[in-house]
N, C-alpha and C positions, 0 to 999 in steps of 0.2 A: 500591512496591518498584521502584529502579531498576535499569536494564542488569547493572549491577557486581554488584549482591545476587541478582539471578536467578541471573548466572552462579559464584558463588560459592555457593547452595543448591544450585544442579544440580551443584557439585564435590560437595559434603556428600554429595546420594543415591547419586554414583555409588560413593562410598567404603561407603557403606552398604549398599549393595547387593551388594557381597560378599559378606558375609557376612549376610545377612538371611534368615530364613524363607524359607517359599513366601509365606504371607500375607502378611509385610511386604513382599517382593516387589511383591505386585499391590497394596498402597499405595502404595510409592515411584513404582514405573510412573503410577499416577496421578497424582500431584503433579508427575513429570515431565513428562507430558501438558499438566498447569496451568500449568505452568512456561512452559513453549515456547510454547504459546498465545498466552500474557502477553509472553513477549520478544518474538515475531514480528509479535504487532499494533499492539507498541511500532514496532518499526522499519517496518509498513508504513503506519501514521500519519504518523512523518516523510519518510518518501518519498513521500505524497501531499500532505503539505503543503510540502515543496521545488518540487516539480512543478508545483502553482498559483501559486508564488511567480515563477515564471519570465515570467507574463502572456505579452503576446506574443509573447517570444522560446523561445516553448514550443515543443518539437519534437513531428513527429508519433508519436516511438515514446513521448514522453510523456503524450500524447491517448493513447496504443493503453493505456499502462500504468495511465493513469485511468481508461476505462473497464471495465479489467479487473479492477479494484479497485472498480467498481461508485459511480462516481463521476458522477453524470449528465452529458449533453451541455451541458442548463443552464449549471451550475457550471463546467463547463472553459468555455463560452466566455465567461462571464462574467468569470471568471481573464484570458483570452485581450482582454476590453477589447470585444466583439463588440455592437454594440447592438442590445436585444432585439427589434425588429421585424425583422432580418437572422437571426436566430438557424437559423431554421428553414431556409433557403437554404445549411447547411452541410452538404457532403458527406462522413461518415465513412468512407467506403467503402476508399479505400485513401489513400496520403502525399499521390501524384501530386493526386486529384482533391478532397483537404482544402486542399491550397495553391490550388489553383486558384479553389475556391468563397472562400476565404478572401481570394486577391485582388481579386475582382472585387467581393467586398463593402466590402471597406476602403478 
């Protein structure tokens, strides 16, 4: 199902739900629970993979947004071109002190 069909089934329930039961109520709520789910981990899949797309020229609030997305340190500096016996010498700590480690390795 994409973007377009989510969002055109979530029009359908809300019309529905007008005038629906209590029961059908607490089914539609649930589908649209499904619903959103499904759109939202649509849209934060391509925003995780825009993000690695960027390799180098990755910024740090992109490092902050991938790991918030639970995206390991690995994988971003892999993205990032970083080779792996430096890997560990990177500091996430804050912007200032990820540029810094990140110069002095490259």
């Amino acid at each position: 199902m994409d973007k377009i069909q989510i969002l055109h089934r979530l029009s359908e329930l809300e019309d529905q739900y007008q005038t629906a039961s209590k029961e059908d109520k607490c089914a539609i709520d649930k589908e649209r629970r499904e619903l959103g789910t499904l759109l939202t981990d649509k849209d934060r899949v391509t925003k995780v993979k825009n993000a690695l797309r960027k390799g180098p020229e990755m910024a740090y609030s992109d490092v902050e947004f991938l790991l918030n997305n639970e995206i390991g340190r690995t994988e971003i500096l892999d993205a990032i071109g970083l080779n792996i016996n430096k890997r560990s010498k990177v500091d996430f700590s804050s912007a200032k002190e990820f540029y810094r480690s990140l110069n002095r390795l490259m």
